[in-house]
C-alpha positions as CSV (number, residue, x, y, z in Angstrom):
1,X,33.2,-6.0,-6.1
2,X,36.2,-4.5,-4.4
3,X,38.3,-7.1,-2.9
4,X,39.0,-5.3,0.4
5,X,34.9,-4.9,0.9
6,X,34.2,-7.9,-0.1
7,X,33.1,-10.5,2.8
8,X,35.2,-13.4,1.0
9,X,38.0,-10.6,0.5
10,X,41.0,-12.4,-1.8
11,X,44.1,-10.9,-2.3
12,X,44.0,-12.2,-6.0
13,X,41.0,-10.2,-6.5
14,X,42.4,-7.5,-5.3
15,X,45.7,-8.6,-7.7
16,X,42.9,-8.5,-10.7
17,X,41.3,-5.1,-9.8
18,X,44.7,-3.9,-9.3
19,X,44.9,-4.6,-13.2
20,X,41.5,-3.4,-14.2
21,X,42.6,0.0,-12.5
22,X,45.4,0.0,-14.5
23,X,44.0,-0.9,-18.2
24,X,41.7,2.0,-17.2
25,X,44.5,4.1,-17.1
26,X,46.5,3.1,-19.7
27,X,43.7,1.8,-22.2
28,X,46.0,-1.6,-23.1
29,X,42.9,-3.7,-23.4
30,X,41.9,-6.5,-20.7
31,X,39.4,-9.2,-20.5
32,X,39.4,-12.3,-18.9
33,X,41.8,-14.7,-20.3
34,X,44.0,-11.4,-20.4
35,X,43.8,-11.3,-16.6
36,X,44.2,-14.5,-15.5
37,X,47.5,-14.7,-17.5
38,X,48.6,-11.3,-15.8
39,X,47.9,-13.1,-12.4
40,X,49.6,-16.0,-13.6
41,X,52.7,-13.6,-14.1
42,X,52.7,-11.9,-10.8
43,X,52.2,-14.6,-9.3
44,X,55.6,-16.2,-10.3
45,X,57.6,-13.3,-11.0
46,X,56.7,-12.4,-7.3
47,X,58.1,-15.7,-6.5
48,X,61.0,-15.1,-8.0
49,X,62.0,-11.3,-6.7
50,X,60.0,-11.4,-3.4
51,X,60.9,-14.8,-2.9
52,X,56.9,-16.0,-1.6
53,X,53.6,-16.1,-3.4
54,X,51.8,-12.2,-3.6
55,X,48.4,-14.3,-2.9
56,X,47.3,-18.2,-1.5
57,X,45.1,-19.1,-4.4
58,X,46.5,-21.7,-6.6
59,X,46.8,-21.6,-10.4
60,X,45.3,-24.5,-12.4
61,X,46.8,-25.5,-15.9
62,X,43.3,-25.1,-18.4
63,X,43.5,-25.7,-21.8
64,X,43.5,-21.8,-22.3
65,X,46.3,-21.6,-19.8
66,X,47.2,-20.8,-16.2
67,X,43.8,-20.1,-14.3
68,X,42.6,-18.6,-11.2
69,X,39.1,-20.8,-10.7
70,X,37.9,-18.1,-8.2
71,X,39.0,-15.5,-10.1
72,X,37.1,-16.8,-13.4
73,X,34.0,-17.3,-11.3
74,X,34.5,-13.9,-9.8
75,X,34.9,-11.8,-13.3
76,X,33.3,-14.4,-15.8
77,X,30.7,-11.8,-16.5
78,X,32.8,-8.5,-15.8
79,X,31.9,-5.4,-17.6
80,X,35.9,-4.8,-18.3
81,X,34.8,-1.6,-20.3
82,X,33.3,0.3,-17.2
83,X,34.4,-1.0,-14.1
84,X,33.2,-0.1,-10.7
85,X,34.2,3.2,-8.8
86,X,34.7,1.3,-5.9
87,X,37.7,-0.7,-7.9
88,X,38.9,3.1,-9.7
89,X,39.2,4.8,-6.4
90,X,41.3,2.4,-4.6
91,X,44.4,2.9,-3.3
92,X,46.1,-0.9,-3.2
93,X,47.4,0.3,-0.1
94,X,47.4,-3.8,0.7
95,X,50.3,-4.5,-1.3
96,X,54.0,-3.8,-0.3
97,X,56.2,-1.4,-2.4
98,X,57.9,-4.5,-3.9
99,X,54.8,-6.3,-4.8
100,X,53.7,-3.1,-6.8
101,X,57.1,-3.1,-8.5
102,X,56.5,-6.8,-9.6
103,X,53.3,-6.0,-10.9
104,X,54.0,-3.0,-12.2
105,X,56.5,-4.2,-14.3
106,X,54.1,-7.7,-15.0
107,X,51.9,-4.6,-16.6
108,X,54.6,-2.9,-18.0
109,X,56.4,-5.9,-19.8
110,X,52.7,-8.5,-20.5
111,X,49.9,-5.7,-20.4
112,X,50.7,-4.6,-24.3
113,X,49.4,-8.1,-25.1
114,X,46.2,-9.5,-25.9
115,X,44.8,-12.1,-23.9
116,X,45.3,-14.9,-27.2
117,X,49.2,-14.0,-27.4
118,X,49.6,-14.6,-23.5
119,X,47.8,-17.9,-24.1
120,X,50.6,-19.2,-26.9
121,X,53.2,-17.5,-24.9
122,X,51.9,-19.6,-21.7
123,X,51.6,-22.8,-23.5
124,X,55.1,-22.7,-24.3
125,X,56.6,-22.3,-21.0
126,X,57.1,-25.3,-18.9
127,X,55.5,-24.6,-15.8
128,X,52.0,-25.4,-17.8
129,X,53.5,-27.7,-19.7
130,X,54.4,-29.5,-16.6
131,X,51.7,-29.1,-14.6
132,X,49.4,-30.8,-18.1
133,X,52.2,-33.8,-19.0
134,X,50.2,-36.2,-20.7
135,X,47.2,-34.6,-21.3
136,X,45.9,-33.8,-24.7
137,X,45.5,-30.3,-25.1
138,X,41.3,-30.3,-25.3
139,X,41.5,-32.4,-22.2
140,X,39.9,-30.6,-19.0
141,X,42.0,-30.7,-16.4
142,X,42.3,-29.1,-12.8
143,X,46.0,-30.1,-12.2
144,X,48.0,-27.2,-9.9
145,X,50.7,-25.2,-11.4
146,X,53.7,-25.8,-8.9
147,X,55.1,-22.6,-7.1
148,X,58.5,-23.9,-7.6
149,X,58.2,-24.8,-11.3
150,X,57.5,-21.3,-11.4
151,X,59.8,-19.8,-9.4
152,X,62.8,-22.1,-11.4
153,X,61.7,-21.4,-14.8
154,X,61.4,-17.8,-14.4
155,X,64.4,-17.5,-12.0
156,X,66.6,-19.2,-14.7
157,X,64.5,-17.1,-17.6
158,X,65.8,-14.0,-15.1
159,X,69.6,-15.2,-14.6
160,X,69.6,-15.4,-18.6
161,X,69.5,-11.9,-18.8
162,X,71.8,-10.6,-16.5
């Protein structure tokens, strides 16, 4: 599948195989609802110490969470257990040395958990919750997470710690 080869090349995919090299590394465990919510995190913690998005694709609010559509399509059927050379023998030489560091440390600080405790963890932040206001939570929905709900609830969770 590899992102850079690919003819529709997405630097989210490259974000998610970025993470499948890693679990296969580290052996932390990864499937799908895992890795979208590990996007979801680079995604705003980029926003927050880079100051921009890492990639363009936006990040719907699901009833499982934050979502990638294109990403699900892309790895609904992913074989997490033995991934591709192709994706094993990259390099990421894509990303900058600061967008490493962010997801690095998304890894470092989300990658110990499974992809059901990210889901209750997400659920409780108020980026989703915003971007789902007044739906039920079985109700379907397609609603964007906003870049700058993300980028003030994680720049405040950030300034609460220092």
């Amino acid at each position: 599948m590899s992102g850079l080869n690919s003819p529709n090349f997405s630097k989210a995919i490259m974000v998610a195989e970025y993470f499948i090299k890693k679990n296969f590394e580290d052996k932390k465990g990864l499937d799908k609802l895992k890795l979208q919510k590990l996007l979801y995190y680079s995604q705003a913690w980029n926003l927050v110490i880079n100051k921009r998005p890492l990639f363009p694709e936006k990040i719907e609010a699901w009833v499982h969470g934050p979502v990638i559509p294109e990403i699900y399509q892309a790895f609904k059927n992913f074989d997490f257990a033995n991934p591709p050379i192709e994706i094993l023998n990259d390099d990421f030489s894509i990303f900058k040395a600061e967008e490493k560091k962010v997801l690095d440390s998304v890894w470092e600080s989300y990658g110990k958990y499974d992809g059901n405790y990210l889901e209750i963890l997400t659920h409780k932040e108020t980026p989703w919750q915003e971007a789902r206001k007044n739906l039920s939570p079985s109700d379907v929905s397609n609603n964007i997470i906003s870049e700058e709900q993300m980028e003030k609830y994680y720049g405040e969770k950030l300034k609460a710690t220092q």
